[in-house]
Structure formats: C-alpha cells, structure tokens
DRENMAR-833293 format. One record per residue (C-alpha): residue in one letter; x, y, z. Coordinates in steps of 0.1 Angstrom, whole numbers, plus 5000, padded with zeros to 4 digits. Example, Ala and Ser with C-alpha at 12.3 -4.5 7.8 and 13.67 -1.06 7.14 Angstrom:
<milo rest="A" east="5123" north="4955" up="5078"/>
<milo rest="S" east="5137" north="4989" up="5071"/>
END
This chain:
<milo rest="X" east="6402" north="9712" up="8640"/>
<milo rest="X" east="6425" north="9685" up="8642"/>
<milo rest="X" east="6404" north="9657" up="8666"/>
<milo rest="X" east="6421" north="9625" up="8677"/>
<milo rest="X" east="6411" north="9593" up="8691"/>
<milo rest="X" east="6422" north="9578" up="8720"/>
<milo rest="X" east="6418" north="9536" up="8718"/>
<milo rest="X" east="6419" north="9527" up="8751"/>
<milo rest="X" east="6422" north="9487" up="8759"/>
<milo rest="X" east="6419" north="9474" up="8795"/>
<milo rest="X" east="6409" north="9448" up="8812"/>
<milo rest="X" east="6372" north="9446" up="8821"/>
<milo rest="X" east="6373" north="9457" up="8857"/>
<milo rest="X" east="6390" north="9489" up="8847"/>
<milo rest="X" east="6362" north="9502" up="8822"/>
<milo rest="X" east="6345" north="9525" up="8846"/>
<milo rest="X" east="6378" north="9545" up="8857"/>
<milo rest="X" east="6383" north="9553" up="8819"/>
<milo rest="X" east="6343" north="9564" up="8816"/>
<milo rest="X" east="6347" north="9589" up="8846"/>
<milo rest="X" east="6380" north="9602" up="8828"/>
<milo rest="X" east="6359" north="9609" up="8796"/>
<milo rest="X" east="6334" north="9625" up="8817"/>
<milo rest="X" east="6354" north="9642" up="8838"/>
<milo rest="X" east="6372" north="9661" up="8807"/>
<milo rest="X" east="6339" north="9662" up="8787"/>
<milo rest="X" east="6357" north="9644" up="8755"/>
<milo rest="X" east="6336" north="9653" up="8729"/>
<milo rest="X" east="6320" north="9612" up="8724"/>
<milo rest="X" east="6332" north="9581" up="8741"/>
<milo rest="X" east="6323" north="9543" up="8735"/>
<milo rest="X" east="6332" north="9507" up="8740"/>
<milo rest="X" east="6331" north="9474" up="8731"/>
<milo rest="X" east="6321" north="9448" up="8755"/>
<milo rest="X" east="6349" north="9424" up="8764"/>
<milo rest="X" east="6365" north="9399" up="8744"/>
<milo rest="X" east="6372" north="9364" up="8753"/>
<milo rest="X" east="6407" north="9380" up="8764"/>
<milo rest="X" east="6387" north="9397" up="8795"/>
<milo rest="X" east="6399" north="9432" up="8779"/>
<milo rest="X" east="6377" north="9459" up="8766"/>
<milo rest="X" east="6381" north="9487" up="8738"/>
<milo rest="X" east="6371" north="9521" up="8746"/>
<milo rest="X" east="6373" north="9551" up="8722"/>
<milo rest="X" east="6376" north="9589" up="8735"/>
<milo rest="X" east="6371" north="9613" up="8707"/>
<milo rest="X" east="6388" north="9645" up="8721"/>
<milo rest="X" east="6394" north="9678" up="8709"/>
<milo rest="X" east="6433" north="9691" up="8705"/>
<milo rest="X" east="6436" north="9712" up="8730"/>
<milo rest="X" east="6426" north="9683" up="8762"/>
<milo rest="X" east="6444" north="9657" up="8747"/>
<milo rest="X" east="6472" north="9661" up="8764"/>
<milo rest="X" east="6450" north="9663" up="8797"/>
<milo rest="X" east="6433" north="9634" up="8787"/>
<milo rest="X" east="6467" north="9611" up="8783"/>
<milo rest="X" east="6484" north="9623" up="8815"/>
<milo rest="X" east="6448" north="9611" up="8835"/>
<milo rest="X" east="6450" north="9578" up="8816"/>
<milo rest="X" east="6491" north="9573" up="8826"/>
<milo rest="X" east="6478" north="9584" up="8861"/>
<milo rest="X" east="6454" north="9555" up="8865"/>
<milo rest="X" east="6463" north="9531" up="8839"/>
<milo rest="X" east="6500" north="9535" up="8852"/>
<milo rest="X" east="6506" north="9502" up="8869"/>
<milo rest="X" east="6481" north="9480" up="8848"/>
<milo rest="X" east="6499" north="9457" up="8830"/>
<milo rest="X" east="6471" north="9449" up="8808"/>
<milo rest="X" east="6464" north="9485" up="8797"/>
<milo rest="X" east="6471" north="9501" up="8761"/>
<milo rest="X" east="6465" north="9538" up="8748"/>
<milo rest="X" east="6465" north="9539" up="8713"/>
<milo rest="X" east="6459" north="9575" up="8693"/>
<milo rest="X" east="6446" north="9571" up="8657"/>
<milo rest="X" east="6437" north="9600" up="8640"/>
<milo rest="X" east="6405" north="9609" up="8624"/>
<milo rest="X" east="6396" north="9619" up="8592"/>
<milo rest="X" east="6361" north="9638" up="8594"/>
<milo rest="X" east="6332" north="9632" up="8613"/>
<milo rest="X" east="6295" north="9639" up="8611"/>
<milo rest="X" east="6276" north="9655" up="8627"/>
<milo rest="X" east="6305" north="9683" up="8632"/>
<milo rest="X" east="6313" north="9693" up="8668"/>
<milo rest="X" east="6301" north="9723" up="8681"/>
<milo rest="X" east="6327" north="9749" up="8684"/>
<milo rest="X" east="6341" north="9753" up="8726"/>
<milo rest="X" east="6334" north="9787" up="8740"/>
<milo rest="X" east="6368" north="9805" up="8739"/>
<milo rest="X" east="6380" north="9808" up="8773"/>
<milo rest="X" east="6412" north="9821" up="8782"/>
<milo rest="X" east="6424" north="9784" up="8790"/>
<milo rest="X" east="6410" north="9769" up="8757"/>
<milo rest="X" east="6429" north="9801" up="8740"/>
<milo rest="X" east="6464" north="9798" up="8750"/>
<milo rest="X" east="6477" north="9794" up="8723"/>
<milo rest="X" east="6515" north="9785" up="8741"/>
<milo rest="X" east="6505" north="9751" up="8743"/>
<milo rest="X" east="6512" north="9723" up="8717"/>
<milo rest="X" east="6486" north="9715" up="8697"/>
<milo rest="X" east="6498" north="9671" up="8692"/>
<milo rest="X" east="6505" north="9653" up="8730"/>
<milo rest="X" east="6537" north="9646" up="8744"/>
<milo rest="X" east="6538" north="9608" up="8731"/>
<milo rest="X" east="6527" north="9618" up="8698"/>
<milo rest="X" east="6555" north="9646" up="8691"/>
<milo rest="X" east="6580" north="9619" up="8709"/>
<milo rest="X" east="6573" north="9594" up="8684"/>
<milo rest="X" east="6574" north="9619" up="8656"/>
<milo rest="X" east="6606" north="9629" up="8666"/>
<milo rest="X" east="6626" north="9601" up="8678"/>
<milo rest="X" east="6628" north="9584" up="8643"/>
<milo rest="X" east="6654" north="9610" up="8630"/>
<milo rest="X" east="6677" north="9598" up="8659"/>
<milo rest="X" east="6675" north="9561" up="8645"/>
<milo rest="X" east="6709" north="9554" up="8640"/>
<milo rest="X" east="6702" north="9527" up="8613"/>
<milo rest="X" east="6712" north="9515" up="8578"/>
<milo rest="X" east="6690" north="9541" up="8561"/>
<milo rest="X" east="6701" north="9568" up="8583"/>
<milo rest="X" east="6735" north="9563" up="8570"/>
<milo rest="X" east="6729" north="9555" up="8535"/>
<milo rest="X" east="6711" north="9586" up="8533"/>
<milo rest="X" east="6734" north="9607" up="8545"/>
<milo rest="X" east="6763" north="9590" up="8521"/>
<milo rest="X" east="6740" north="9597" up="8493"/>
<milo rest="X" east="6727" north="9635" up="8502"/>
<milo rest="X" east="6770" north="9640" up="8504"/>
<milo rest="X" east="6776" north="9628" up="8473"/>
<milo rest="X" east="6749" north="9647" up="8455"/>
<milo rest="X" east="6754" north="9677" up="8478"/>
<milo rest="X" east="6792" north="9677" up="8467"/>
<milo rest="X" east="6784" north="9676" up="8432"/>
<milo rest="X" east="6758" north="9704" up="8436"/>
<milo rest="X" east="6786" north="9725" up="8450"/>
<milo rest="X" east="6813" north="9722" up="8429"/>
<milo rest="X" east="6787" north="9727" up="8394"/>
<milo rest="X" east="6773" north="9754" up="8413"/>
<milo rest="X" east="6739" north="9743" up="8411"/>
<milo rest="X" east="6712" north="9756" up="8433"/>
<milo rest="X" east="6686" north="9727" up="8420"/>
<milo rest="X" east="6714" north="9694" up="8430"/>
<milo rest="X" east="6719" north="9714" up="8466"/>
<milo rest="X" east="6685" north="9722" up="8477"/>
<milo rest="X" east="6676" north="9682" up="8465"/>
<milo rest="X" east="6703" north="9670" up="8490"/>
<milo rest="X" east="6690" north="9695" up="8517"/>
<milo rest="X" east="6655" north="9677" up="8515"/>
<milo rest="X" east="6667" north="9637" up="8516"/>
<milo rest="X" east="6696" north="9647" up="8545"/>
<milo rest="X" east="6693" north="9632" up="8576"/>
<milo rest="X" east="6707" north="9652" up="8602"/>
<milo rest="X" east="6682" north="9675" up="8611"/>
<milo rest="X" east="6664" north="9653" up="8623"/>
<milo rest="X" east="6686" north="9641" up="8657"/>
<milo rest="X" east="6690" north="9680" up="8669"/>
<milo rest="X" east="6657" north="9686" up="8668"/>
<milo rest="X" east="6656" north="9647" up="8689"/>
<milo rest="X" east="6685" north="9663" up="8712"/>
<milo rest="X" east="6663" north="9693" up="8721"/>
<milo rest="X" east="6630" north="9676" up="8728"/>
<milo rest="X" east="6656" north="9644" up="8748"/>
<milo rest="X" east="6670" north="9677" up="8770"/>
<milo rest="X" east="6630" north="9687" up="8774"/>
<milo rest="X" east="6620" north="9652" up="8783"/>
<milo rest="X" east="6648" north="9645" up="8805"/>
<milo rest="X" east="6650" north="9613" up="8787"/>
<milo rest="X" east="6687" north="9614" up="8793"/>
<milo rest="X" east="6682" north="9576" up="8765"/>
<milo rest="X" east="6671" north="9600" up="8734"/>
<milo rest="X" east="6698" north="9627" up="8741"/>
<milo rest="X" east="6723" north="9601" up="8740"/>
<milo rest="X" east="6708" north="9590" up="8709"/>
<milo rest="X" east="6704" north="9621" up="8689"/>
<milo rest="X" east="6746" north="9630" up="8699"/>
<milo rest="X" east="6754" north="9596" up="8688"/>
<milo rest="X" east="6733" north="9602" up="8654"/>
<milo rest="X" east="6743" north="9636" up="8651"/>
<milo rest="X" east="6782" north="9631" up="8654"/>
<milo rest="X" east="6781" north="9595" up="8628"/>
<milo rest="X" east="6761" north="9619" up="8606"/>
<milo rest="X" east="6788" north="9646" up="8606"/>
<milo rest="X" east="6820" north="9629" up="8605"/>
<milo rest="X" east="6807" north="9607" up="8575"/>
<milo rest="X" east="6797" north="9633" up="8556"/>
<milo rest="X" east="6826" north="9652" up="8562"/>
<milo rest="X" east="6853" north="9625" up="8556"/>
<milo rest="X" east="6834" north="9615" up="8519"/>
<milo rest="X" east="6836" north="9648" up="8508"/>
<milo rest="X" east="6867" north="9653" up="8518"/>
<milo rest="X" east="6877" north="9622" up="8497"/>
<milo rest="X" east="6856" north="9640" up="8468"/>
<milo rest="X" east="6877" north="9672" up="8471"/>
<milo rest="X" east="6909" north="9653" up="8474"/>
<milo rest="X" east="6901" north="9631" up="8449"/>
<milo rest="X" east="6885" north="9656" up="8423"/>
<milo rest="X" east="6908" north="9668" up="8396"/>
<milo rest="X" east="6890" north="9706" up="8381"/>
<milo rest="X" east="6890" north="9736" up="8403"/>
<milo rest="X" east="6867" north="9736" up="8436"/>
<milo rest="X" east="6862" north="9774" up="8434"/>
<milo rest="X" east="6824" north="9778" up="8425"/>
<milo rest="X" east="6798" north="9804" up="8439"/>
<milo rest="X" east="6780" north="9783" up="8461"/>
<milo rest="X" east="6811" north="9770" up="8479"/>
<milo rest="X" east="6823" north="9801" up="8484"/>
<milo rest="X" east="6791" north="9821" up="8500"/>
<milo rest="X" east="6793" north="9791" up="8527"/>
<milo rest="X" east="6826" north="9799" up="8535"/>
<milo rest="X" east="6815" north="9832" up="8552"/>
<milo rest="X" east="6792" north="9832" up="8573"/>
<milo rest="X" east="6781" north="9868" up="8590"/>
<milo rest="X" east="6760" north="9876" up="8625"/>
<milo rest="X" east="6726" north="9878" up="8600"/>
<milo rest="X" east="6736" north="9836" up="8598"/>
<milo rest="X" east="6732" north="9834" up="8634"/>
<milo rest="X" east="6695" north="9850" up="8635"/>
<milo rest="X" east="6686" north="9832" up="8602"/>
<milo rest="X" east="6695" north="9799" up="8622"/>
<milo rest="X" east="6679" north="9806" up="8653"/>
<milo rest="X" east="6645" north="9818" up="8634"/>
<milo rest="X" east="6646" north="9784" up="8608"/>
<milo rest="X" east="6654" north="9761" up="8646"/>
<milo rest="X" east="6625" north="9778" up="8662"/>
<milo rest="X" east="6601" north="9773" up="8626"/>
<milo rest="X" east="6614" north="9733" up="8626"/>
<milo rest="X" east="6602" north="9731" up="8663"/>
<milo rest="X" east="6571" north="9749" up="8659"/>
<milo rest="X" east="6558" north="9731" up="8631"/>
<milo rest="X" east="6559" north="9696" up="8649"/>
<milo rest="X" east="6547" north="9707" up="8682"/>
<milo rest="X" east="6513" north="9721" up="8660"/>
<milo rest="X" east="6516" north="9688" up="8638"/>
<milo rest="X" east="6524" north="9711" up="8606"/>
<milo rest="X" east="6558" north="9686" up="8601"/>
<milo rest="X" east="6555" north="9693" up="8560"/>
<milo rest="X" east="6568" north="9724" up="8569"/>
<milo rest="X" east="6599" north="9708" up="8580"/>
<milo rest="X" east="6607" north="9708" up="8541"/>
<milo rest="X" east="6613" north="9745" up="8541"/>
<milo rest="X" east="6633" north="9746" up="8570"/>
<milo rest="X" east="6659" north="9718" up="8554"/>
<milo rest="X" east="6663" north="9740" up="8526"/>
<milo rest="X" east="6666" north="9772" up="8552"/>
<milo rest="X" east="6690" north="9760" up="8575"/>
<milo rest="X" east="6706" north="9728" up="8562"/>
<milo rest="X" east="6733" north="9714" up="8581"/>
<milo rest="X" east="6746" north="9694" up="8549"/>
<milo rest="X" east="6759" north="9719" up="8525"/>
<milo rest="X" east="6785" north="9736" up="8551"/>
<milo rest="X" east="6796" north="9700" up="8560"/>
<milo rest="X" east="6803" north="9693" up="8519"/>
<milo rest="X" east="6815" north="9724" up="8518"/>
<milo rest="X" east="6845" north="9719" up="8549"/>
<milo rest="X" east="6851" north="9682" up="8533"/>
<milo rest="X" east="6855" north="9694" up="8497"/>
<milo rest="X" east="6877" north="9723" up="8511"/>
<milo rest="X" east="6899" north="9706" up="8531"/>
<milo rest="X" east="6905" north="9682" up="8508"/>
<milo rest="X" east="6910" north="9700" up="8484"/>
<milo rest="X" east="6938" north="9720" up="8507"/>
<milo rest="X" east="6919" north="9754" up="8509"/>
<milo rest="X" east="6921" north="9759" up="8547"/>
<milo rest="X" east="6904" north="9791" up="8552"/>
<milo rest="X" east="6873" north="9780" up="8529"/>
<milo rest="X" east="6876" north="9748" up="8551"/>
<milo rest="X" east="6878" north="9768" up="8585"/>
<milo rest="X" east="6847" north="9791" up="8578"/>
<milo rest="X" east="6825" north="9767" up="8564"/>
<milo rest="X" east="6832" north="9744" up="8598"/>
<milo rest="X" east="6823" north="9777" up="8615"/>
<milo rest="X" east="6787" north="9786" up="8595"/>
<milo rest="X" east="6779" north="9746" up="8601"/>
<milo rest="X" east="6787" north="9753" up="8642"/>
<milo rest="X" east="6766" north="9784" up="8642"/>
<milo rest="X" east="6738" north="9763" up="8624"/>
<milo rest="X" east="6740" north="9732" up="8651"/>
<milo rest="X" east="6743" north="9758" up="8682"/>
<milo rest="X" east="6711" north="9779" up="8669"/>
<milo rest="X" east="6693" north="9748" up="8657"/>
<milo rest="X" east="6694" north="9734" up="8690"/>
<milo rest="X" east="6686" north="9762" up="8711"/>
<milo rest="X" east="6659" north="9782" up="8694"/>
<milo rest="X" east="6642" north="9744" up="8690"/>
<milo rest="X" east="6646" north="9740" up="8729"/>
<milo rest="X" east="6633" north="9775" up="8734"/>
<milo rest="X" east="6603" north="9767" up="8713"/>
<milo rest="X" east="6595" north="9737" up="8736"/>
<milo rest="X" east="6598" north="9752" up="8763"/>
<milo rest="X" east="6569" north="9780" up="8756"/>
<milo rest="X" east="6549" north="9756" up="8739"/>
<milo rest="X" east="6551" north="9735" up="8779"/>
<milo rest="X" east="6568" north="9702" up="8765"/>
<milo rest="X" east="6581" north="9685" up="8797"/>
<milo rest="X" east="6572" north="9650" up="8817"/>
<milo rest="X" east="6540" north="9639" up="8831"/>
<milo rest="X" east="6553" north="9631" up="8867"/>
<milo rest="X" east="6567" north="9660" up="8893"/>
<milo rest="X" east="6599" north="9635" up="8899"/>
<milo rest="X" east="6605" north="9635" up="8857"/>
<milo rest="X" east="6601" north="9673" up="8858"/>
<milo rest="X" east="6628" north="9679" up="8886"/>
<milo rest="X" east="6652" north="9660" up="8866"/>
<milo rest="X" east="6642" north="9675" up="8829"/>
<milo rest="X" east="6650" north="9709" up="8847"/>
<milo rest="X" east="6683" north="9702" up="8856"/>
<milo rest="X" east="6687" north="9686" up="8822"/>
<milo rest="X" east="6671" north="9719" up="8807"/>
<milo rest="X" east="6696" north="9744" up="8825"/>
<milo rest="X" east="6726" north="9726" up="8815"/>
<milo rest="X" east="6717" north="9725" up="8775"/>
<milo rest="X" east="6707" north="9760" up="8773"/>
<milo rest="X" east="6738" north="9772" up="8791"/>
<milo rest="X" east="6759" north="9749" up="8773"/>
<milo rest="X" east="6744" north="9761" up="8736"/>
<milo rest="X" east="6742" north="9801" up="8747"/>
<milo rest="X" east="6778" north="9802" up="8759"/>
<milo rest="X" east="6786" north="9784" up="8726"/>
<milo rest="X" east="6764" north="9811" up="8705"/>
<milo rest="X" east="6781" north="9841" up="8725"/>
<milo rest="X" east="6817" north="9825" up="8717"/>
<milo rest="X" east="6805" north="9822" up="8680"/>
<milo rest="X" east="6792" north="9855" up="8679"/>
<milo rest="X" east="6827" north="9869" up="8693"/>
<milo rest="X" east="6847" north="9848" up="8666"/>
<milo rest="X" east="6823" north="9856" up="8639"/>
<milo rest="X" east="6830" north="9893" up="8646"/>
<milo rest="X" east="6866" north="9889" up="8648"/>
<milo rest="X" east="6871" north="9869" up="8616"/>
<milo rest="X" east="6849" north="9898" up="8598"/>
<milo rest="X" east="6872" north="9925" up="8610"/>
<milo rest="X" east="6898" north="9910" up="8601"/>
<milo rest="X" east="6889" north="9898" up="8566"/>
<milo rest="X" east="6878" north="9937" up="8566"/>
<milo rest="X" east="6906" north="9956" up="8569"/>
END
C-alpha cells in the first residue's frame, strides 16, 4: 500500500475548508499545527492511493485562488498502527486508474524533457559509447548506453503533454526529442566517417532490418514505460531502455551513413521511426485508460482536441510504416 501525505499550508482562516475535505473523503488520519507567526497553518492528510487523486483535485477546487495556499506530497515510509484494509468496492477496484496523482506523474515526467547541459552531455556520451558497442559487437557497451540515454524520457513527456493539454511540455519534449536525435546522429556519423576498420558487425546489421514483430515489440515496451510511472513502478523504466531503446538505431544510421552504407543507413532510420511512432502512441493509449487528463472541464475540452490530433497523427504514421516495412521485406525477399 503505497500511502502518501498531503502537507497542506494555508492561511489560518482557511483551516476548516481543508478539515471538511479530509472528512468529506474519509483520509485515513488528518492533523495540524496551530499557526505560525506567518498567520499560516500546516495540515497533514494521510490518504490512501486510490483518493489521492480525489483529494488534490478538491484542494485545487477550493484552494484555487488563495495565494497563500501550498500542497505539498511527501511520501511515507511505514506507519503504525497499520491501516485497516477498504472494503473492495467496485469503485475502490478499478484498477484503470493510476495509482500516483496527476502532479506527481507530471513532475516525474517532465524532467526527461529538460533540455539542459546534462541532457546533452548524456546523450554525447551514451553516442559515443553506443557507437563503440556497435562496431565491437558488444552486447554489454550497447545495453550500458541504452540505460544512461536520454531520450526516452521527452516521448514519454510528449505523450503525457498531448494528455494534459499542456500545449508548454509538448513543445518541450519535441524540442528535447529532435536536439537529442540530430546530435546523436551527426556524432556518430562523424565516428563512421571518421573510423578507419570495417563497420560491418552483428549488431549493426540486425538494426538495419527491422520486421512487423518490431512494431508490436515497440508498441508493447511504450505501453510497459507508461504503465510503470502511472503505478509509481518507474525502476522498471530500466528494462524498457534496454527493450526499446531509441539510441542504438540512431548510432546505427550515423555510423552507416557515414560510413557510406546507404541501405544500412536507410533501415536503421526506419526501425528508429517505428520505435518513436509506437513509443508515443502505445504510452498515450496507456494514459488514456489509466484516466490521465486535467482537473478543470475547460482543460479537458482542449486536452481532447489535443488528444485526437496526436493519436491520428502517430496511427497514420504507424499504418505508413507498416506499409513500407512490408514493402522493403518483399523486396529484400525476392
């Protein structure tokens, strides 16, 4: 059970709106401190997974226009003596709902689309280590540059921005998502110009085809990314890296091209689309059904319009990738 509380500071006169809330939603404890010399008081809800989410959109609902007003979630360790288990009712058993509120998945996720110093340094290094993997043809050197890349993280930011509506965060997680790409792609392709033995290993070449069992192996490892953050299980975000890793086709393009094999160059560039398109889509699906949207009815009519857009937008480009994939095969085939 993983229990939360919610620190809720407000000014003095607004104490006994933020008591009725607890009762009102039967939060498993609730105290407070009187006020300090501030005029603000400290109150702490200790709530149970799946009403936190009701919990925080009643405290934005009141606490909306106070200026003064804070909600803090800390989590919590263990406490004594342990809750009593909630009759199962059909509400308390959905399990379609995320298990971690909106702010806390927003503020989970928003940190891959930091566009900062770190972002690219890690994705300079990852390339350089990921290249190096590839052209040994070692399994170990690739699936460490999987784990420290970046650039997961700002499609998996893109999905939950198209959710949101928070047209700010999409913006972000393209602009993250696209630096990420081309640098990667333009330092390997210095590596494989630059490189002087034969770019022909194993691991190269299986990226370079990429068959329709890519695409579900894509869409499933998107969905697992989004699904383990929306039920706070983010350490399984390491196994997805290493399943679907956006990385290793870039390398593999870079090295390619500049190395002047065209056709390695042209079906790596095509696995890494399928991996983006799926990633994206199967992670927006998997919001959806778990009910991540906005708080307000005015935020929800615009993250709809938002929401029809992306998904048409990534199935056309799956069903166009599908079609190409299938063509390139038959051709290759025969």
């Amino acid at each position: 059970m993983s229990l939360k509380i919610l620190e809720v500071i407000v000014d003095q006169s607004d104490v006994e709106l933020i008591v009725d809330i607890a009762k009102q939603h039967e939060v498993l404890d609730y105290w407070y401190t009187p006020e300090s010399g501030e005029g603000r008081s400290h109150i702490r809800l200790l709530v149970r997974p799946e009403k936190r989410q009701t919990v925080m959109d009643a405290l934005q609902s009141v606490l909306g226009v106070t200026e003064n007003a804070r909600v803090v979630i800390q989590p919590v360790e263990a406490v004594w003596p342990l809750p009593e288990k909630e009759p199962v009712s059909e509400k308390s058993a959905d399990t379609s709902r995320t298990q971690i509120t909106r702010e806390e998945l927003y503020s989970e996720i928003e940190r891959g689309a930091r566009l900062d110093n770190n972002f690219f340094l890690l994705t300079f290094l990852s390339t350089i280590v990921a290249s190096i993997g590839l052209i040994e043809n070692s399994v170990a050197i690739i699936i460490g540059a999987m784990v420290i890349a970046p650039l997961l993280g700002p499609n998996i930011a893109l999905a939950l921005g198209s959710a949101l509506g928070d047209s700010e965060l999409i913006w972000r997680a393209l602009k993250a998502n696209f630096s990420g790409i081309i640098t990667a792609f333009i330092l390997s392709c210095a590596i494989g110009y630059l490189w002087i033995s034969p770019i022909d290993s194993a691991e190269l070449s299986s990226r370079t085809n990429v068959g329709l069992d890519g695409i579900g192996l894509a869409l499933a490892s998107g969905a697992a990314a989004a699904l383990s953050l929306t039920t706070g299980l983010s350490s399984v975000l390491v196994g997805v890296m290493v399943a679907v890793a956006l990385l290793p086709p870039i390398a593999t393009a870079g090295l390619m091209l500049g190395s002047e094999q065209y056709q390695g160059a042209i079906g790596a560039g095509l696995l890494l689309a399928v991996n983006i398109v799926c990633i994206n889509l199967s992670a927006k699906l998997v919001f959806l059904f778990k009910g991540v949207r906005p708080r307000t009815w005015s935020e929800k009519h615009k993250a709809s319009q938002s929401v029809r857009l992306y998904l048409a937008i990534w199935i056309i480009s799956l069903l166009i990738l599908a079609v190409v994939i299938y063509l390139r095969q038959t051709v290759i085939s025969t």
